[in-house]
N, C-alpha and C positions, 0 to 999 in steps of 0.2 A: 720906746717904740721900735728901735732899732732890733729885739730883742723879738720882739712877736713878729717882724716881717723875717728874720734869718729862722729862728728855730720858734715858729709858733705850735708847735705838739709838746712841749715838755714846761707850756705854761699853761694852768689850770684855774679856771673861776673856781673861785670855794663858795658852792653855794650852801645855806643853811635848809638843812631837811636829808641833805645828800651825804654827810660827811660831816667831818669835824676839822678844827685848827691843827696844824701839824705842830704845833710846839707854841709853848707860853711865852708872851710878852708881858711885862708889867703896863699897867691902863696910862698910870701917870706918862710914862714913856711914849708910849702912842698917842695920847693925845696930846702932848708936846709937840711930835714932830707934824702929824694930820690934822688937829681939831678936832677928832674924833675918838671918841672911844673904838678899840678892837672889836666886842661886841657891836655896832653900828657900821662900822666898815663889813664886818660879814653879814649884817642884817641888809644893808643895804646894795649886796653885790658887787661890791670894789676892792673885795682882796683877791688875790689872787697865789700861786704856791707852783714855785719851778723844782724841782729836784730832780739831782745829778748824785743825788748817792749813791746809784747803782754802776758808778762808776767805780767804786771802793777797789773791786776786785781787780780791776785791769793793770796790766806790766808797765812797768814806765818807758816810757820813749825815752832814748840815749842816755840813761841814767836819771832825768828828770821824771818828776809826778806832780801832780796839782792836790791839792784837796781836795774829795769829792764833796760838795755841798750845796746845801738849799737855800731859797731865801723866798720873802715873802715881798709880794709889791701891792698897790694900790694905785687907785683912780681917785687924784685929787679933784676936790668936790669944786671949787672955784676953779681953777683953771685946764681940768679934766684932762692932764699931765698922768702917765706911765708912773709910778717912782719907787723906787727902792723905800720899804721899809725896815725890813729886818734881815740879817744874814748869816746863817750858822754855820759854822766849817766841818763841822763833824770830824775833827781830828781830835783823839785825845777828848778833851773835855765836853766836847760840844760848846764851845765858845757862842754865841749870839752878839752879834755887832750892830747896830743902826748909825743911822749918820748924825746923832747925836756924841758918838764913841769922836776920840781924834782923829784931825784931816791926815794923818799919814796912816790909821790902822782903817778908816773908813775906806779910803783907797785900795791898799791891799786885797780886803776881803773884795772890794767889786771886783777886783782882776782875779782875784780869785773863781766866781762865778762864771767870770765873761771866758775864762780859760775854757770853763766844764764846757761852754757852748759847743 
């Protein structure tokens, strides 16, 4: 929630009819961590889609830079909870993390995000 009250323009409902999924999740994987399939999270208007990749281009401050990257969150169906579900860095690989991934690379990647903010 903290996320939609500091910068609520650079998060986006993904509704269906409007647009499409900004990059592939495996099913098993999300509905691991949701209950839901990805199709069903975007059927039923609980995903959502932040991207900070237009930040690629920018000069680093004092020698540092962040990762420009995007990630995907959702509205938990029981306890209608903000949450992270998917995170891509778009360095190199395009890596894709969820909080399924380990407790120190799941970290990373959110300070990763919360950086772009």
């Amino acid at each position: 929630m903290q996320r939609l009250s500091n910068s609520p323009y650079r998060v986006r409902r993904l509704v269906p009819g409007s647009g499409s999924l900004p990059f592939t999740i495996d099913d098993s994987t999300v509905t691991t961590i949701t209950g839901r399939t990805l199709q069903q999270l975007f059927q039923g208007g609980r995903l959502f889609h932040a991207d900070y990749r237009d930040q690629t281009g920018l000069s680093p401050t004092f020698g540092r830079y962040t990762a420009s990257s995007d990630a995907c969150f959702y509205i938990d169906a029981e306890s209608g909870n903000f949450l992270p579900l998917v995170i891509r860095t778009n360095v190199g690989s395009n890596l894709i993390y969820t909080p399924l991934d380990g407790p120190g690379e799941w970290l990373l990647v959110k300070i990763l995000v919360n950086v772009c903010q």
